[in-house]
PDB file with SEQRES, HELIX, SHEET and CRYST1 records, atoms N, CA, C and O in Angstrom:
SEQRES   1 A   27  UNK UNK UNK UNK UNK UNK UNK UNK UNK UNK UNK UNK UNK          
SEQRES   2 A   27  UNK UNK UNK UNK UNK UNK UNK UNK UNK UNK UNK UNK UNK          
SEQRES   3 A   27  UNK                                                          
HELIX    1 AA1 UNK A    2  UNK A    7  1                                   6    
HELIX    2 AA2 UNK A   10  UNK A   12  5                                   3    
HELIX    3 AA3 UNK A   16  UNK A   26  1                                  11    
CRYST1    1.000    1.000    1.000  90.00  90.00  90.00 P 1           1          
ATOM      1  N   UNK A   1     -51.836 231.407 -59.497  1.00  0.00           N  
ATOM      2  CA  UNK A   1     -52.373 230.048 -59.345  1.00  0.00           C  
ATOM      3  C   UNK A   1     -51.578 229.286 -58.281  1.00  0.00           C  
ATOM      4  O   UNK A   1     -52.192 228.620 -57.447  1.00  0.00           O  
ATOM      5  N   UNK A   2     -50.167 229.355 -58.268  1.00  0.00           N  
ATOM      6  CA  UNK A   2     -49.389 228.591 -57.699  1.00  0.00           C  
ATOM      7  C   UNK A   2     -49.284 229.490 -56.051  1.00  0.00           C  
ATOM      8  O   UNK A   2     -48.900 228.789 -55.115  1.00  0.00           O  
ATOM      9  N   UNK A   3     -49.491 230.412 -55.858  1.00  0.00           N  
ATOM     10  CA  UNK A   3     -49.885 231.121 -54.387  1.00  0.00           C  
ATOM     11  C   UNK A   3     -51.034 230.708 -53.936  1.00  0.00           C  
ATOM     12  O   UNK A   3     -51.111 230.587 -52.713  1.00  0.00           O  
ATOM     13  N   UNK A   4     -52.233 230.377 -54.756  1.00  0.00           N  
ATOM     14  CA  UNK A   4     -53.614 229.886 -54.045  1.00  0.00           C  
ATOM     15  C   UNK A   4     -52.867 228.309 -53.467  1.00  0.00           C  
ATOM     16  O   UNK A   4     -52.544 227.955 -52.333  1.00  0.00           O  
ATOM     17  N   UNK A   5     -52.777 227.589 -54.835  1.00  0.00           N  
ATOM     18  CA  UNK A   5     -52.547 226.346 -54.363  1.00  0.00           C  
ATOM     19  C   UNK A   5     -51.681 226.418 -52.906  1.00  0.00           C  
ATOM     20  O   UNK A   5     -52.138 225.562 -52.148  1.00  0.00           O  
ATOM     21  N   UNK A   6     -50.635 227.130 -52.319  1.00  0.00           N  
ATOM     22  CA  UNK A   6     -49.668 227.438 -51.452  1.00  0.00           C  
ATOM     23  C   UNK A   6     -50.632 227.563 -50.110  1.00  0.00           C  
ATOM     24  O   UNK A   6     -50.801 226.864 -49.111  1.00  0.00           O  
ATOM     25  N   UNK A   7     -51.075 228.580 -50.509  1.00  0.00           N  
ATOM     26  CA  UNK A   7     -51.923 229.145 -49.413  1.00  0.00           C  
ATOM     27  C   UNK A   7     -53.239 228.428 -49.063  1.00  0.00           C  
ATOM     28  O   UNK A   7     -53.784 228.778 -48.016  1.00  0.00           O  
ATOM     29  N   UNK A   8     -53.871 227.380 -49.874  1.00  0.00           N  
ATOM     30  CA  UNK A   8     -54.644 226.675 -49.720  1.00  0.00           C  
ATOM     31  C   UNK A   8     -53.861 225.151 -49.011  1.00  0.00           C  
ATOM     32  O   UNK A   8     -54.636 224.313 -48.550  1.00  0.00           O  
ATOM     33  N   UNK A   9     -52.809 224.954 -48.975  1.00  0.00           N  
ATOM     34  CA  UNK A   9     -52.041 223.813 -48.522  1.00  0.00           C  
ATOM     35  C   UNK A   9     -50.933 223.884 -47.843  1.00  0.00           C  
ATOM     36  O   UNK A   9     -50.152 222.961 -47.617  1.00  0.00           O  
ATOM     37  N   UNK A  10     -50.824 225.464 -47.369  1.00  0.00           N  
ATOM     38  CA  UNK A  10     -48.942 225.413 -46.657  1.00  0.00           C  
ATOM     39  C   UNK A  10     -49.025 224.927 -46.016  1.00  0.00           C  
ATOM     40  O   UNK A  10     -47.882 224.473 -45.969  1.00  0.00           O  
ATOM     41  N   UNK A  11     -50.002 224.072 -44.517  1.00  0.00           N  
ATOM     42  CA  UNK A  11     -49.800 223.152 -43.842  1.00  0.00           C  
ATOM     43  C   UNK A  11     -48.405 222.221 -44.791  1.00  0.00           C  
ATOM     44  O   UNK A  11     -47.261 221.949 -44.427  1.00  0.00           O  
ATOM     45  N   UNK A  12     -49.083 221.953 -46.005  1.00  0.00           N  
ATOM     46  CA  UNK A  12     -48.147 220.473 -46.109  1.00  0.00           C  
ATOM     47  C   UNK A  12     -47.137 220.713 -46.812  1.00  0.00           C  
ATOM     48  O   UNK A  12     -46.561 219.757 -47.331  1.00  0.00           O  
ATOM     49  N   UNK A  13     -46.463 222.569 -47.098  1.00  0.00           N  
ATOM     50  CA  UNK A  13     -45.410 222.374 -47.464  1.00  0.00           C  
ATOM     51  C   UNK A  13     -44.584 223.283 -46.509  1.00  0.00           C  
ATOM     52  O   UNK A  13     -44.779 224.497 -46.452  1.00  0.00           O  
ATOM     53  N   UNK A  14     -43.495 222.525 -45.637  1.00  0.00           N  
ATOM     54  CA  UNK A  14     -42.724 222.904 -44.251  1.00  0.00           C  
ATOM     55  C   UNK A  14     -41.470 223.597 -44.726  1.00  0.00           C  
ATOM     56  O   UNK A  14     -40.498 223.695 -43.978  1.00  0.00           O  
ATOM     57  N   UNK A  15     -41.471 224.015 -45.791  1.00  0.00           N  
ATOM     58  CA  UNK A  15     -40.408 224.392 -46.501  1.00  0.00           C  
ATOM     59  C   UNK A  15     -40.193 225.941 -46.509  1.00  0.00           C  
ATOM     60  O   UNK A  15     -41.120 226.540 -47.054  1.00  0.00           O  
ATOM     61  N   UNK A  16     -39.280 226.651 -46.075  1.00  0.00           N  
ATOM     62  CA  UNK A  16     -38.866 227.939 -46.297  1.00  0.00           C  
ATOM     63  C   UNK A  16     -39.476 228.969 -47.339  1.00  0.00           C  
ATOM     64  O   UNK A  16     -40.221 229.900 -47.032  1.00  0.00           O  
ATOM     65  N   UNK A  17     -38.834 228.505 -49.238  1.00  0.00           N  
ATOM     66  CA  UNK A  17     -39.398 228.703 -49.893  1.00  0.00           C  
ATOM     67  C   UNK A  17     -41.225 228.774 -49.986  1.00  0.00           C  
ATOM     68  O   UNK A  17     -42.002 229.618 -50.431  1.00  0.00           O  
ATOM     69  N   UNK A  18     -41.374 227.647 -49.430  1.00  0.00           N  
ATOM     70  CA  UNK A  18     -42.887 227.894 -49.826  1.00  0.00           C  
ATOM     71  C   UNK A  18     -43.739 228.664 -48.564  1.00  0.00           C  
ATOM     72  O   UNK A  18     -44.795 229.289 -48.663  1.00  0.00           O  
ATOM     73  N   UNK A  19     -42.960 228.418 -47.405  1.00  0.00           N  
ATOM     74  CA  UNK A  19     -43.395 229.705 -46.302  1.00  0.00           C  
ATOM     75  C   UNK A  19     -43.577 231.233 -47.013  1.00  0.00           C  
ATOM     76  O   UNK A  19     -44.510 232.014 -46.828  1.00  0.00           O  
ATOM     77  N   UNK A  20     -42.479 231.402 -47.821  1.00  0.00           N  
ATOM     78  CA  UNK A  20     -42.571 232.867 -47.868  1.00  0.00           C  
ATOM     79  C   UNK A  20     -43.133 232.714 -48.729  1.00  0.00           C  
ATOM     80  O   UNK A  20     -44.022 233.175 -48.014  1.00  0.00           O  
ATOM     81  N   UNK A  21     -43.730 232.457 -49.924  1.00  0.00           N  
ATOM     82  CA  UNK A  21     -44.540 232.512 -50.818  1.00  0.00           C  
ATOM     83  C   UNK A  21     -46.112 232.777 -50.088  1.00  0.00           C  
ATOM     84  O   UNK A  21     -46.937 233.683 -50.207  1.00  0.00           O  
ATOM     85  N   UNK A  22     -46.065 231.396 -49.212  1.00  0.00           N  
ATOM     86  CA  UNK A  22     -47.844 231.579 -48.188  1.00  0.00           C  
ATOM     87  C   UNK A  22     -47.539 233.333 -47.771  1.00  0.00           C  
ATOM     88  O   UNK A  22     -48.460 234.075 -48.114  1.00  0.00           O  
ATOM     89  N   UNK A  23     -46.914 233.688 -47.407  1.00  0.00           N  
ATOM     90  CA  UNK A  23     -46.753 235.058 -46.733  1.00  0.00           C  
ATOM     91  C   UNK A  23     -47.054 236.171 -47.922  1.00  0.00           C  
ATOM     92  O   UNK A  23     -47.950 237.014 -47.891  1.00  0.00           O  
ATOM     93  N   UNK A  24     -46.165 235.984 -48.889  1.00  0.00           N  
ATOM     94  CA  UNK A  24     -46.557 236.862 -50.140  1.00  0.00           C  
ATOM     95  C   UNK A  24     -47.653 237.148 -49.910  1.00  0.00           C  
ATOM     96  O   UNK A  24     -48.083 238.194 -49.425  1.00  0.00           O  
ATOM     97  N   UNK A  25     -48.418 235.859 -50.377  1.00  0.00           N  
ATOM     98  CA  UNK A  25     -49.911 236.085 -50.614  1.00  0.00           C  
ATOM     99  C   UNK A  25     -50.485 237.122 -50.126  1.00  0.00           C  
ATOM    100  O   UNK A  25     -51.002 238.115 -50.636  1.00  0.00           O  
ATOM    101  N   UNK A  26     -50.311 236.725 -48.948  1.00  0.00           N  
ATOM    102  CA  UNK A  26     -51.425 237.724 -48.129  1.00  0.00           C  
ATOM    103  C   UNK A  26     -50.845 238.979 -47.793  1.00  0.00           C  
ATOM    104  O   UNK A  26     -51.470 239.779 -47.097  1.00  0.00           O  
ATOM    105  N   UNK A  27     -49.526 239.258 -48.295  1.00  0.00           N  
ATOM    106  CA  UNK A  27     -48.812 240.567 -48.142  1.00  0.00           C  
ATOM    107  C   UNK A  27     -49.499 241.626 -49.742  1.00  0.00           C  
ATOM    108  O   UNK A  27     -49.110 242.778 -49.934  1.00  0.00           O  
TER     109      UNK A  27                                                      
END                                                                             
C-alpha cells in the first residue's frame, strides 16, 4: 500500500528513503 502511495507521489517526497522505496517498486 505504502509503495503505491510512493510511487503514485514521489514527485513530492525528495527524500532518500522514499527514493529508494519509488525504486523498489518497480524493481
Amino acid at each position: 500500500m505504502k509503495r503505491k502511495i510512493i510511487a503514485g507521489n514521489w514527485k513530492m517526497y525528495k527524500t532518500l528513503d522514499e527514493g529508494f522505496l519509488f525504486l523498489d517498486a518497480f524493481i
